[in-house]
C-alpha positions as CSV (number, residue, x, y, z in Angstrom):
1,X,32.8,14.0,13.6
2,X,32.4,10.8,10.9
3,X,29.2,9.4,10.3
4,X,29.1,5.9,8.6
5,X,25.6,4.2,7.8
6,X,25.5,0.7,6.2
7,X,22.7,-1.5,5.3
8,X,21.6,-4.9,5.0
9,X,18.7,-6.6,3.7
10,X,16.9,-6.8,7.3
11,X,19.2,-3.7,9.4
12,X,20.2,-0.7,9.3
13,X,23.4,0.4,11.4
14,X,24.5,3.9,12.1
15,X,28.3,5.1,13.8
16,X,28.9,8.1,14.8
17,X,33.1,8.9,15.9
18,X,33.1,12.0,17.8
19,X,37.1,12.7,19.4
20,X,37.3,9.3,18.8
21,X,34.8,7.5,21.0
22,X,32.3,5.8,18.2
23,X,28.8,5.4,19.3
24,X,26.7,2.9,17.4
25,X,23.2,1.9,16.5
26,X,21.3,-1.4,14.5
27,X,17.9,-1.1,13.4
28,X,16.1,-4.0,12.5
29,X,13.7,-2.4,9.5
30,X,10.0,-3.8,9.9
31,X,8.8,-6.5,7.8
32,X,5.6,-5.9,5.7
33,X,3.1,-8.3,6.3
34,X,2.1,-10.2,3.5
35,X,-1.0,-9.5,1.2
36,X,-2.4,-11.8,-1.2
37,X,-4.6,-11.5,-4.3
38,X,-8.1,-10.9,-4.0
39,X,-10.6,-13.2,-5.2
40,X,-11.8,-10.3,-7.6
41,X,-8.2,-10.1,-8.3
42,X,-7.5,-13.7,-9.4
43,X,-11.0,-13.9,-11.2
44,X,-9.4,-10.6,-13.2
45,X,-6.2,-12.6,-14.1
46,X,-7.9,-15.8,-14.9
47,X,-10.6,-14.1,-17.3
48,X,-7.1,-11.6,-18.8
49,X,-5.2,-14.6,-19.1
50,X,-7.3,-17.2,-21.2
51,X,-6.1,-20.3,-20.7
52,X,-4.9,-19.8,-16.8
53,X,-7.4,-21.0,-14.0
54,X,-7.4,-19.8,-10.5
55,X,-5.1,-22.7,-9.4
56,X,-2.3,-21.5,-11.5
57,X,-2.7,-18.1,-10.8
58,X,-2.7,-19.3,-6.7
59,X,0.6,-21.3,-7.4
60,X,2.5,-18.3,-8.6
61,X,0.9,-16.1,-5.1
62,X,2.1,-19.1,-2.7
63,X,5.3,-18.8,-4.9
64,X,5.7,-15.2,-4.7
65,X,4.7,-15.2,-0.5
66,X,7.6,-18.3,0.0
67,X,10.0,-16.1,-2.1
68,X,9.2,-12.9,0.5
69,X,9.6,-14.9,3.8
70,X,12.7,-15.5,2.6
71,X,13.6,-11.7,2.6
């Protein structure tokens, strides 16, 4: 018996060959919902960071979500 499991960024595929007859499987893998800064949380980072406002600290979140869709 042979086992082979490979991955990709969005599946996950199992073989098994048993007397030579392969049986196969493909899993998509769940995508986590996205979750965005709090308002507490950006008015943490805006006070932390001196000179950043909440519109800055919003562009890099929008940037950050866009970049995981893309996953």
């Amino acid at each position: 018996m042979t086992i082979r499991i490979s991955f990709s960024e969005k599946t996950v595929r199992v073989a098994v060959e048993i007397n030579g007859a392969i049986e196969s499987a493909i899993t998509e893998l769940p995508q986590r919902p996205w979750v965005g800064l709090t308002d507490e949380e950006v008015a943490y980072f805006s006070y932390v960071l001196d000179h950043w406002t909440t519109t800055h600290i919003r562009g890099i979140e929008a940037l950050l979500k866009a970049k995981n869709e893309r996953l």
